[in-house]
N, C-alpha and C positions, 0 to 999 in steps of 0.2 A: 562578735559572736553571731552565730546564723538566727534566723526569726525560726526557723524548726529547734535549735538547739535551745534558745531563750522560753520558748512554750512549753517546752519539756520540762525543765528545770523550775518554770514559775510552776509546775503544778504540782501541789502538796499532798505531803505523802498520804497514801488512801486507805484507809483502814479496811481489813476483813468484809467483804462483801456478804449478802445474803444470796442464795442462788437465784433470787426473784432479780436480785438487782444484778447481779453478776449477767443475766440473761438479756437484762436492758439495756444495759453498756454493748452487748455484742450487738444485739439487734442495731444498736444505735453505730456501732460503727459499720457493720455491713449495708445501711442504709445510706449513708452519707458518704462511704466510699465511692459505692456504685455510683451516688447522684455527681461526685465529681468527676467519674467517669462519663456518664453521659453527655455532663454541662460541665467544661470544666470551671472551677473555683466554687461550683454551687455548693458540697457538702462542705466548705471552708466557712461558710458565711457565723454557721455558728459559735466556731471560735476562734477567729480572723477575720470581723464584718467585712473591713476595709477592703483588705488583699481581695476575699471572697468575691463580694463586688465588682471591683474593676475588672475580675477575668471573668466573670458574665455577662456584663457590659459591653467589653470589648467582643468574647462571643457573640454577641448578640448584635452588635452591631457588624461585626464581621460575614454575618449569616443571612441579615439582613442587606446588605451591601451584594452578595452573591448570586441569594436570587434575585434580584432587580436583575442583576446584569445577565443571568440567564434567562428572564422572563422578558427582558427588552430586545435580544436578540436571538432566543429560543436557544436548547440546550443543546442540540447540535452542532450551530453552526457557534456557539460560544465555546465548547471543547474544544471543536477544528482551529478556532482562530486562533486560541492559547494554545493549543498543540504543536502549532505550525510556526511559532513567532519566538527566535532565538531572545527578545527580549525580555517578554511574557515569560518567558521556562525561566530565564535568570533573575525574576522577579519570588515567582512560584517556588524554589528551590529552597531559597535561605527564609519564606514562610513557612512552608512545610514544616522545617526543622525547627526554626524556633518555636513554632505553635506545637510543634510535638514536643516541645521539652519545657513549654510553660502548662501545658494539660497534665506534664509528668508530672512536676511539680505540685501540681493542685492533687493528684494521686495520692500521691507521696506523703507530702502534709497532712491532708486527710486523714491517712491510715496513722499514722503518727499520732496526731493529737486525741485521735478517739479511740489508737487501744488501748483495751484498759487494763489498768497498772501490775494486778494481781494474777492477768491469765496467763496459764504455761500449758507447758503438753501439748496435749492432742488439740485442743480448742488456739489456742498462738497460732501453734503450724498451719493452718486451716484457715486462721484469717491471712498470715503472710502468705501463704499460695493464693490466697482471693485477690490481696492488694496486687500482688505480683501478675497475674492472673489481667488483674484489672489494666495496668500498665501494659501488658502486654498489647490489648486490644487496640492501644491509641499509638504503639512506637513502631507494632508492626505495619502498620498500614501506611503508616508517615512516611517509613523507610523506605519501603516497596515506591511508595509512589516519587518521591525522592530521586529515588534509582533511576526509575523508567522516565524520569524529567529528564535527568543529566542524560541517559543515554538516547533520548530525543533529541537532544539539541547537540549532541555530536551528530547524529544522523544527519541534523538538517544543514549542521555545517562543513562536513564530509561528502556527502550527497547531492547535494545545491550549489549554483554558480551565483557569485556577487555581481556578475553582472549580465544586464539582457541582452541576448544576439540583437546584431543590429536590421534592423526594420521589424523585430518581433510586435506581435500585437500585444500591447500593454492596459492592463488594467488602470481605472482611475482612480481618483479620488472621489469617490461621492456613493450615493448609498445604494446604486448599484455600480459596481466595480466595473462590469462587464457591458456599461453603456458606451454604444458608438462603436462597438466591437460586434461581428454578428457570426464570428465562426474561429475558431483557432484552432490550427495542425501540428500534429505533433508527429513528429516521424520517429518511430518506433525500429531500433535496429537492437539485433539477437547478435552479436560478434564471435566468430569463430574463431578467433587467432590462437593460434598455436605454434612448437617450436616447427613443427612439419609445414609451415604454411607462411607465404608471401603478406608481408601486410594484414590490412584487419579485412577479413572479406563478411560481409554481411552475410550470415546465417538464414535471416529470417529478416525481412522486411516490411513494417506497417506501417501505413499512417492512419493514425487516429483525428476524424476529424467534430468539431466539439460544437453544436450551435449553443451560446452563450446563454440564451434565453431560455429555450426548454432542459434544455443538457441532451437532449437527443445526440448519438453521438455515432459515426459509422466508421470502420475501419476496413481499411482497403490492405489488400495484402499484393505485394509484386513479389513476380517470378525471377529468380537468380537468372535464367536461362533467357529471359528478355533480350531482344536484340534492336538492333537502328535507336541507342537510347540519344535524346533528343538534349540541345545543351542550349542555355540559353544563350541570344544575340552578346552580352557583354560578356560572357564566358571567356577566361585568359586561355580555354584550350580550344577558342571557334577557330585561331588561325592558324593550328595541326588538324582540326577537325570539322572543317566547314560546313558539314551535312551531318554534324554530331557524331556520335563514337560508334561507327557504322563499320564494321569489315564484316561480316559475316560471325561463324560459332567461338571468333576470337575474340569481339569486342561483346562478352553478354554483360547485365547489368553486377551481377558479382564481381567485376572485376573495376569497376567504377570508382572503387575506392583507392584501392591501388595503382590507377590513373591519377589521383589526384594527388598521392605520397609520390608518385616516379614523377611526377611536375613539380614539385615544391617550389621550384625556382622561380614561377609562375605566381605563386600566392608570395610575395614577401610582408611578411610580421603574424602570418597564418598559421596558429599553434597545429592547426589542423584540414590540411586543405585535403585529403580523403574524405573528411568528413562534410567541408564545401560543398566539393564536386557531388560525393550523393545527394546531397540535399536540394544541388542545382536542377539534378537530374531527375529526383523524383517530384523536383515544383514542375518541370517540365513532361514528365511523364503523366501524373494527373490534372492539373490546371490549375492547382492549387499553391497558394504561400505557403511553405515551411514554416513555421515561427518557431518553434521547441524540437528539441534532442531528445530523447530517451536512448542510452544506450547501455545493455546488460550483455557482459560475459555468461554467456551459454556455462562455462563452468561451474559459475557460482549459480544455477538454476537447479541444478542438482540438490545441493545446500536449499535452498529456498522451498523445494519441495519434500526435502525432509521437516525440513523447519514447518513447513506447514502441516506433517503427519500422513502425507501423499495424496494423490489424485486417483477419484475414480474414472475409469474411462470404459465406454462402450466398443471396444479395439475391432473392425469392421474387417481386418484382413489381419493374414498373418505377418508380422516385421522383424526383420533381423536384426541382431544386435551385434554390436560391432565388425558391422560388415563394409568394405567397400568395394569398386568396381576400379581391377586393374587388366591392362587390357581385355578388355571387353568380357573379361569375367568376375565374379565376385566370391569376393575372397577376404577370409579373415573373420567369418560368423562364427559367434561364439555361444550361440544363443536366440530364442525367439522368443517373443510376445505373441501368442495365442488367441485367436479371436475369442470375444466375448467379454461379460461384463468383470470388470478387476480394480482393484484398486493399486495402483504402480508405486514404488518408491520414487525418489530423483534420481536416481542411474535408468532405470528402467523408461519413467518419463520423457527423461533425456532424450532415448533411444526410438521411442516413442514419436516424436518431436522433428526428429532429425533424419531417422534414415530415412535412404530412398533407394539404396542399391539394389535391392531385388523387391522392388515394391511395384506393383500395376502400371504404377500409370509415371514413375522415376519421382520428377520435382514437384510435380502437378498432386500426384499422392500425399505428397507430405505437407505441401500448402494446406491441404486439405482437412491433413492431420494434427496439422498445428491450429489451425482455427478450431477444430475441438477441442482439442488443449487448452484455449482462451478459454471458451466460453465454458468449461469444467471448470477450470480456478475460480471464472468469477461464481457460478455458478456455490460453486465447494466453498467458498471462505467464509468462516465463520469468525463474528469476533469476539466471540470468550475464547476460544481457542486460539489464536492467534494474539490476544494482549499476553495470555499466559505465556505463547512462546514467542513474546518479541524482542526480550535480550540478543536469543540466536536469530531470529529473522532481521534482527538488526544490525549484528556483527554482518550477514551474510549482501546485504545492503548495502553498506560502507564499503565491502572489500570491492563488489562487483556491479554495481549500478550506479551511472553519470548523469544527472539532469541539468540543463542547463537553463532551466527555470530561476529566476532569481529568487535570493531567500527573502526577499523583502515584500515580493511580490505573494507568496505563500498564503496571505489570509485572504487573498483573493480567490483564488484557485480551492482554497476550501469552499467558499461560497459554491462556486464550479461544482465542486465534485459532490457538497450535498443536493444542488440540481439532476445532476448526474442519479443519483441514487433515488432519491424524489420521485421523479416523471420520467425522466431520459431513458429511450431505450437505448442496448447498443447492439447496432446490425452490423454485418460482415460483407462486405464484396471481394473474395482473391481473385486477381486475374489473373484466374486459369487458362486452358489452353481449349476449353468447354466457352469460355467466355470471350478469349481477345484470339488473335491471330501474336504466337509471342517470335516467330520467326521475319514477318514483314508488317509488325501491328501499325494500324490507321489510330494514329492519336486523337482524332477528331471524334471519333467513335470512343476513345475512353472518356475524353472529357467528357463528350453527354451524357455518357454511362455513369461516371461521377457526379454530374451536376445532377442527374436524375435522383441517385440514390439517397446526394445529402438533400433536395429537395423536389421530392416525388411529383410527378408531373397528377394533376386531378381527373381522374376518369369515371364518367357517369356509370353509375351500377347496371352494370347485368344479369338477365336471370342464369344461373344457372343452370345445365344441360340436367335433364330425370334420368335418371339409369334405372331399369326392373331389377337387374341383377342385383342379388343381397349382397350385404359383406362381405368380403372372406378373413376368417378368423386372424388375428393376429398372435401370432406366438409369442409368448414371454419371454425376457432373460433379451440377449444378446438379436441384432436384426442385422443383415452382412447388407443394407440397399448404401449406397453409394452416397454419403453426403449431398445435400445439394450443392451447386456452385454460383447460384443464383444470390440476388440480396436477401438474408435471412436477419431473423435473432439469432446472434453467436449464442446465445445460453441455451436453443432448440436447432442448434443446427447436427448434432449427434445425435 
């Protein structure tokens, strides 16, 4: 026999209430309901000391146990590390659920033991929607967060590689993760593949590079249209390419990848040797180690900026949409994006993003146009908006974004990215065509341009030039002045 069913039956039968008493019994169960809602097992203790007890206790200790562990490592970086740790979420999971259906339980009993024997009508109904009511408040939440556990740790197991590239800079063990590391790259590729198209040709090209210590963080953008891209000495393609993938408008860096798929033969045990060669190429193009992948289907970015509710964007020229350039005309526009201030859906950001066919300046435009893209998301993310919709930003994750960051590695990189957030600016360098020569570039010259940007050379203050001339008014709403190309804040560079 259940201990609800046993306490029902030990209690004798009640004779005819007075309204005085009839009104104390309800106070008395409305009272004690709510307090096991709050605490659960609290309004039990009156008639179940025991049970009551234990599920306060354990509350209590439970609660007490939590904030230590969020006050020893602050509430940030203790969310990020349990957010981020397939083990942690499969711990958290089957607590949730239990703790939601031992609070139910102390609900439940509650409401049980202390309604009283004689009430019907309208006053029953009233306390069974309160009880019900009451329950709701501790199953709904349980559940919800339940959900978005399990669908985290698909994320991170879907999303995430089990093992680190080889030579990647590796986090340690000790209570800064990021000691004896002093910069990590992450090459940021936008893939374009499609049924119309050769191989995965990169889209869009960054690397994000990370100082470990402040989170200062700068990302550098390459030009598809790059040429003489430079390969390193043990390179399996120096001895087709002895002076690196140099023919002129035939060998640009979009095709770099598909170099390294039509070699394969070159990479043996290499899941991915397009992926190699870029990454050889752009250690070699900036001066920089590679360590990490990022690689996202341009498709599902669409998806992602629905999922986010869209982007606003300050649109400085007019852009075509679905337009491209066959010979030497352009052809296939279905559509424009109109200068001025808008907020775009994912098709339209897409288009946004990408074209270049009747754009000012071709690829140089759209580098251009893509670095205000960045610096709007980060700018635009919000995250109550985003937990609300991260079931869909998380399906759209899984389908279309590869990291090759280890999942084990995860609570490190949380550390990371709450530095990131903290202190870390992040600035943008694209080399443009304002910036490098991209038809005969002097690498010598990017690299200083590089080393510069991740750490700025110190220059003694100068006064500044007096001008009489006043200001001149600046107009509201949309400005058509040309991005800079210079190192900025991506979040002020539109």
């Amino acid at each position: 026999m259940s201990e609800i069913g046993r306490h029902r039956r030990d209690k004798p039968a009640t004779p005819m209430l007075s309204e005085r008493a009839r009104s104390r019994l309800s106070r008395r169960f409305y009272v004690l309901t709510a307090a096991s809602t709050v605490v659960p097992g609290l309004g039990l203790i009156p008639s179940r000391r025991r049970t009551g007890q234990v599920m306060v206790a354990a509350f209590v200790v439970a609660l007490v146990a939590g904030v230590a562990y969020l006050l020893s490592k602050g509430v940030t970086t203790s969310v990020l590390e349990v957010g981020v740790s397939r083990r942690a979420l499969a711990v958290l999971i089957p607590v949730l659920v239990v703790g939601a259906l031992v609070w139910l339980f102390g609900i439940v009993a509650t409401a049980r033991d202390n309604m009283p024997a004689d009430v019907s009508g309208r006053p029953r109904v009233a306390m069974l929607l309160f009880a019900s009511f009451a329950a709701l408040l501790v199953i709904a939440p349980a559940a919800q967060a339940a959900r978005y556990a399990l669908i985290q740790r698909s994320v991170i197991g879907e999303v995430f590689s089990s093992i680190r590239p080889e030579g990647a800079a590796a986090p340690v063990d000790a209570e800064d993760p990021w000691e004896g590391t002093d910069r990590v790259n992450i090459l940021l590729v936008g893939s374009d593949a499609g049924p119309d198209r050769t191989g995965v040709r990169p889209d869009s090209t960054m690397v994000a590079s990370i100082d470990t210590t402040t989170g200062k963080t700068v990302l550098f953008g390459i030009p598809r249209n790059l040429q003489n891209i430079p390969l390193s000495p043990d390179s399996p393609l120096r001895a087709q390419y002895p002076d690196g993938y140099s023919c002129g408008d035939q060998c640009l860096f979009e095709y770099v990848w598909t170099l390294g798929e039509d070699n394969a033969a070159l990479f043996p045990g290499d899941p991915s040797p397009g992926l190699t060669v870029t990454k050889d190429a752009v250690s070699q193009i900036l001066g920089l180690d590679i360590d990490y992948t990022t690689i996202i289907d341009l498709k599902g970015f669409t998806e992602l900026v629905d999922a986010m509710g869209g982007v606003q964007i300050d649109v400085k020229e007019r852009v075509c949409i679905g337009c491209k350039v066959e010979g030497g005309v352009v052809v296939g526009t279905t559509g424009y994006i109109e200068p001025g201030v808008q907020r775009l859906d994912g098709y339209r950001a897409l288009w946004y993003s990408r074209s270049r066919a009747d754009s000012r300046d071709g690829d140089f435009s759209r580098m251009r146009r893509q670095r205000c893209m960045v610096g709007a998301l980060i700018n635009q993310v919000n995250p109550v908006s985003m937990l609300r919709r991260y079931p869909e930003l998380a399906a759209v994750l899984k389908k279309n974004v590869a990291v090759d960051i280890p999942q084990d590695d995860l609570s490190a990189w949380a550390v990371l990215v709450e530095r990131i957030q903290d202190g870390g600016s992040i600035k943008s360098l694209p080399l443009t065509n304002k910036v490098i020569d991209v038809t005969n570039p002097d690498y010598g010259v990017i690299h200083t341009k590089v080393r510069d940007a991740i750490d700025p050379p110190r220059r003694s203050a100068t006064k500044k030039p007096t001008s009489s001339a006043s200001p001149s008014a600046t107009p509201s709403g949309s400005s058509t002045t040309e991005p800079t190309d210079e190192l900025a804040d991506i979040t002020a560079t539109c």
